[in-house]
Structures are given as structure tokens and as C-alpha cells.
N, C-alpha and C positions, 0 to 999 in steps of 0.2 A: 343375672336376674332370673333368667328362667330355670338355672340350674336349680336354684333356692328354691321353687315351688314344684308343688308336686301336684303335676299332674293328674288330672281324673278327680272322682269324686274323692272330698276331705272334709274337715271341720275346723272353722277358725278360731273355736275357743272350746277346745273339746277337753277343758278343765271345768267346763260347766255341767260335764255328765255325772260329775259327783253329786249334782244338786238331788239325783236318782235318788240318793240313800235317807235324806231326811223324806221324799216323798213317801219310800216304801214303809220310812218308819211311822210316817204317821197313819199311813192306811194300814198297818198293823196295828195300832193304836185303835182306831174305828173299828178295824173288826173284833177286836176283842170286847168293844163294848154293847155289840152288837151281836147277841151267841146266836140268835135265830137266824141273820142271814147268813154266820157263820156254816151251821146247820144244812141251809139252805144249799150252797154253794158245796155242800161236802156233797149231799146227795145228788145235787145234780153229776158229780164227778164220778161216787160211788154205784147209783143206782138208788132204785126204792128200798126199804126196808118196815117193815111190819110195824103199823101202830104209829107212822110217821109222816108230817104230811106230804101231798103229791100233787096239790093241785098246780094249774100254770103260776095263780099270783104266786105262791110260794117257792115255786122253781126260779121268778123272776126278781124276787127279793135281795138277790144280793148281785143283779145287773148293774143299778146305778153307782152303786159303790167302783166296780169293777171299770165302767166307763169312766169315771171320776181318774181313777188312778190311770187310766189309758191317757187322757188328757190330758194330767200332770204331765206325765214322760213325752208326750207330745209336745209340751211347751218348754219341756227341759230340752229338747231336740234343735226346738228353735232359736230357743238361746246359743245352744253349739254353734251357731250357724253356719250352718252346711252349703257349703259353695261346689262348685264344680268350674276347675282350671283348665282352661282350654288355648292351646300356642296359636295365634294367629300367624299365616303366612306373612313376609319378608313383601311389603307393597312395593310397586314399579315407580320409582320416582321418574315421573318425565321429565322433558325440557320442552320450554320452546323455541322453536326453532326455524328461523325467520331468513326466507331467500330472498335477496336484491337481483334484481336480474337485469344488467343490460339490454335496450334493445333499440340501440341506436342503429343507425344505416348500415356500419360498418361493422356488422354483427350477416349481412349479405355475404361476407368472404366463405370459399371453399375452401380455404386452406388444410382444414380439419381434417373432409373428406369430401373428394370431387363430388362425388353426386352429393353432397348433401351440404346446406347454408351453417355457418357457425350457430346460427339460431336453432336450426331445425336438430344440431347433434345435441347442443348447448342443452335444450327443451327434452328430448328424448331422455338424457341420462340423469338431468334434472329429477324427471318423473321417476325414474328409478330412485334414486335416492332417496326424496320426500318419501314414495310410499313404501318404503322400510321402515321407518320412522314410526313403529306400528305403537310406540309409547309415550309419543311427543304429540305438542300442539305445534301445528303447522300454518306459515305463512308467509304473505308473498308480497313484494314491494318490486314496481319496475320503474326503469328513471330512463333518462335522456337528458335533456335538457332539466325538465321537469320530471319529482321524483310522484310517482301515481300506488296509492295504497289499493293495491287491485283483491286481499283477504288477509284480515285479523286472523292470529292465530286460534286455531280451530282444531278440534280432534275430528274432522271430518277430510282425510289425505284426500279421498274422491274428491271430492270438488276443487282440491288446491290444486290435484293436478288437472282437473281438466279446466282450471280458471288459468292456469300456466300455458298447459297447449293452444290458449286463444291468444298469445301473447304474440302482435304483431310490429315490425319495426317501423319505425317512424320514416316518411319522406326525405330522402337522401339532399344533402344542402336546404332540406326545409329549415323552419322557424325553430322547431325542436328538435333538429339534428347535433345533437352535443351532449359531452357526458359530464354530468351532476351527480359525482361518487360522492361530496360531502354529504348532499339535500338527499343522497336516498340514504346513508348511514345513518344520519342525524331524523328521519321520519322513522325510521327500525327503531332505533333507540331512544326513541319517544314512544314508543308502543310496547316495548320490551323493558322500560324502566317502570311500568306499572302491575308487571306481571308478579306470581307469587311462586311459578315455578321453582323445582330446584337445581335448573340452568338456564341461564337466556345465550341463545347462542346465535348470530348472525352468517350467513353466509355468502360474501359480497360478489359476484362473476362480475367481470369486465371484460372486453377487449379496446378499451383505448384508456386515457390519460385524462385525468382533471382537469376541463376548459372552462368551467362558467365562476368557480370563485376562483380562478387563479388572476381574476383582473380585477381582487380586491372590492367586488362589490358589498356595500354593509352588509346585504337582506342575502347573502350567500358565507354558507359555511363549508371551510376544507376539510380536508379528510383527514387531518392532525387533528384538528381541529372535535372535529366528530369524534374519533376515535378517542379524544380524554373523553367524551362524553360517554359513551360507553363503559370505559375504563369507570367511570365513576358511579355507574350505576351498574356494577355485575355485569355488564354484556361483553361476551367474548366473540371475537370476529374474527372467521378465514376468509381472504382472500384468495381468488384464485384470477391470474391474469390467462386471458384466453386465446390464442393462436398464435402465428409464429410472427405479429406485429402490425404495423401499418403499410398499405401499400403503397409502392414509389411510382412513378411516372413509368417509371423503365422495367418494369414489373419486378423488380424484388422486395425484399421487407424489410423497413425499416423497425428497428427493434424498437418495444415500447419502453420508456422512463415507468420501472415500476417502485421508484423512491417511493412515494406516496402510498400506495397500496402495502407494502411492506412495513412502513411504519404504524400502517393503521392494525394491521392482524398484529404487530409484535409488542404494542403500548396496550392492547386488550387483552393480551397473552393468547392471542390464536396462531393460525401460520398459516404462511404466506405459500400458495403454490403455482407452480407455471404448468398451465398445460399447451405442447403446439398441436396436440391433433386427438383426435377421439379418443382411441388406446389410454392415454397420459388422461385425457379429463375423465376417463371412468376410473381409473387408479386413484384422483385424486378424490373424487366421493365416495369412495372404500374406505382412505385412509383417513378423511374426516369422520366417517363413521366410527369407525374403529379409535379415534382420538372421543366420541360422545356417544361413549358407551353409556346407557341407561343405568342409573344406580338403583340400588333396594335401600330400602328403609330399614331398620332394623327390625328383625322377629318381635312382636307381643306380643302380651298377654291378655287374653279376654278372661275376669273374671264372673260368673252368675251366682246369685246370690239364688239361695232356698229355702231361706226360714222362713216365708211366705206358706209353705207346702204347710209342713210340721201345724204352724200358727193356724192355721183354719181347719187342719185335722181335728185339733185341741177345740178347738170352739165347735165344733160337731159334735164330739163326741160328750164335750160340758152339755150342748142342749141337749143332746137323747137322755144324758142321764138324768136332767131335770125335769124332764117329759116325763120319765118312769120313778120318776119318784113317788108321784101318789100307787101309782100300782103295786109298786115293791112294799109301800108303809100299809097298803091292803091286804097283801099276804103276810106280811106279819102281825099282823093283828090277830 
């Protein structure tokens, strides 16, 4: 498409310049009927000559005629109409792109890295992530028990992550100690099946396993469950399970069941990843990155129109010549 136009200033019916040739023929027609401004218009070219007149109305006798035929070609010009093709740059199509973040009790383990809580690494490289995202809308959903819409997607990454860094875990064996991976998919994916982006993409972290619909309660929805719903509204979702499991009595780890989580990233066409320890979960928000790559729009075309210019040039130069008309029909006199 852009090959086909040509760039820069052009004319979009620059078969209309022919209209030139009846204009000039009929102001040869005028002036021949006309010998005095004919006259007039020689002298002013030629100079003065003996016996001939010289005064100003007489020099300015054959102005309006001359303005007339200016304005013709003026309006023959705007008939052309003269555009000027300009390639617009290739727009950044963003996404948006929506974090579910656990932050259940057991989100406490050091397994990641001694000095620091699955939370505190989880959060850090989180922030990293989101604020690359320098072409997406960003936002943030945390669950437990209950799933908490803490910021709608927003092209303001500052606030998401610092609404992220406030993100605190819930009371261990408390009331909201449990993870609710349906009710936080299924709240993303009611917020991202309205959007108009040109991706919606989720990004679920956990470290544990589906306990509050897995006891079949009505007013709770699974994570299959969820993830048709996404599937059915564009939302694509990586999972990523986080540490090396749950801990035993006896202090080892018992590996998590991440059936569920894996069905939910591969029914939305995302992917599923495992991270046990820091290293692995910065790796794995490279390669989701690198999996939502920013697209471009296609190159166009800005066309501007100029037969506006031409068209008022013509209607200026029609009044001056109309203005000088009595003076010109005064020097010929």
C-alpha cells in the first residue's frame, strides 16, 4: 500500500491541469477585445514611449484582467488537489497484562533464598518484570482464601509496583489462610474479558495447590474451570509454581500436585513453569517476557489535503481584481 503512493508533495487528479488551456484561451480572447489594456500591459513590460499614455490608472488597466487569470489557475490548482503523503510510524500494540499473586502464609518459606521469604524474592523480581512492561497496561490481583482486586490495568507500572511491594501475607492458620487459584483467575478474567487491548495476558504465581473449590462449594470456581473462561474470552495464562513444595514435619518437601495449574496455562495456550529458588524465577520472567513480545501495527499512511490553500488564494486574487476594476475602466477611458 505504501509502495503504491508516492510520497511527498503530489496531485490527486493532476488531469485537471489541462483545464489551464481553455482558461488561457479565453483570457486571450478578453485581451484581444480589449487593445487598450492590451497596450497597457505591453508598456508596462516595455517602458514608456512618446505620445503614449503613462499615467498610474493606465499602467493599472490591465491588473484585473491579469488577477482574474491568476485565480482561474488558482482554482484549476484546487481542483488538482494537491495532497502531501506522509508514512506514519508502525504504533506499539500493547497488552494487558494482569499479576495474580499469592500470598498465603506459606509464601513465609526461605527455600528460594535463606535470607529472604518466597514473598520478599516472589515481590522483588515481580517488580522487575512489570516495570519492563514499558508498552502494556498493568495489573494486579492477590488471593488467598479470598481473591482481592488490589489495581485495574493501568499504564502507570509506578504504582503497580509500589501497590505490589505493600503486598502483605495473610495470618498463618488464620480464617484466610488457603489458596483460591479459581476466584483469583476467574476475578483477572472478568476484568481482562472487557478490555480492547491487543493481548490479555495473565500471570498466575503460586506456591501451593487448590483448597477452597476443591470441596465443591457452588459459589467457588476451579481452576479448569476458570481457565475455559479465559480460553473463551482471549485471556492467555502462565503459570508459574513457586519453591521447592510444601513443608513436612520432618523438614523436607513435599512436592506440590501441579495438575491443575498446568491445565490452566496449556487450555489458555500459555505455559506452565516451575521455579525452586530465585536464579529459576528470574529466568522464568525473561522467558515470559520474551514469549509477549510487544507487536506493531502496521506502517500508514497519513494523507493532508491542500486544495483549501489554492481555493482561497483564487478568491483573493477574484476580490483584488474586482476592487480594481473601476480604476482599470478609469484608465481606459
Amino acid at each position: 500500500m505504501i509502495a503504491a503512493l508516492e510520497v511527498g508533495f503530489t496531485w490527486r487528479a493532476p488531469v485537471a491541469v489541462l483545464l489551464l488551456l481553455p482558461v488561457l484561451a479565453a483570457l486571450a480572447i478578453r485581451w484581444r477585445r480589449r487593445p487598450f489594456v492590451a497596450m497597457s500591459c505591453a508598456l508596462g513590460a516595455a517602458g514608456d514611449g512618446p505620445g503614449l499614455p503613462t499615467t498610474w490608472r493606465s499602467r493599472l488597466a490591465c491588473l484585473p484582467l491579469l488577477l482574474e487569470g491568476a485565480a482561474l489557475a488558482a482554482f484549476v490548482a484546487a481542483i488538482a488537489r494537491p495532497v502531501q503523503v506522509e508514512v506514519e510510524p508502525p504504533a506499539r500494540l500493547g497488552r494487558d497484562v494482569l499479576l495474580c499473586f499469592d500470598r498465603s502464609s506459606s509464601m513465609a518459606a526461605t527455600d528460594l533464598d535463606p535470607a529472604r521469604t518466597r514473598l520478599d524474592v516472589a515481590r522483588a523480581l515481580a517488580s522487575e518484570f512489570l516495570a519492563g512492561r514499558r508498552d502494556d497496561r498493568l495489573g494486579l490481583v492477590t488471593f488467598a482464601r479470598f481473591a482481592d482486586l488490589v489495581c485495574p490495568p493501568t499504564a502507570d507500572r509506578t504504582a503497580v509496583v509500589e501497590l505490589l511491594e505493600q503486598v502483605r501475607l495473610v495470618d498463618a492458620d488464620g480464617p484466610e489462610d488457603a489458596t483460591a487459584i479459581g476466584a483469583a483467575v476467574g476475578m483477572a478474567a472478568s476484568l481482562l474479558q472487557r478490555s480492547e487491548a491487543s493481548g490479555k495476558v495473565l500471570v498466575l504465581l503460586t506456591d501451593g495447590e487448590e483448597n477452597v473449590a476443591a470441596f465443591g462449594a457452588p459459589d467457588q470456581i476451579a481452576p479448569l474451570h476458570a481457565g475455559q473462561w479465559c480460553r473463551d474470552h482471549d485471556v492467555r495464562v502462565h503459570t508459574i509454581a513457586l519453591g521447592r513444595g510444601a513443608p513436612a514435619a520432618d523438614g523436607s518437601w513435599r512436592p506440590l500436585d501441579t495438575t491443575a495449574v498446568q491445565q490452566l496455562a496449556k487450555i489458555t495456550g500459555g505455559r506452565f513453569f516451575a521455579a525452586a529458588d530465585s536464579a529459576a524465577l528470574r529466568g522464568v520472567y525473561q522467558e515470559i517476557d520474551r514469549l509477549e513480545v510487544t507487536r506493531f501495527a502496521e506502517p500508514g499512511v497519513r494523507v493532508r489535503e491542500w486544495f483549501a490553500l489554492p481555493t482561497l488564494v483564487g478568491l483573493a486574487l477574484l476580490g483584488a481584481a474586482f476592487l480594481l476594476r473601476p480604476l482599470a475602466a478609469g484608465g481606459a477611458a
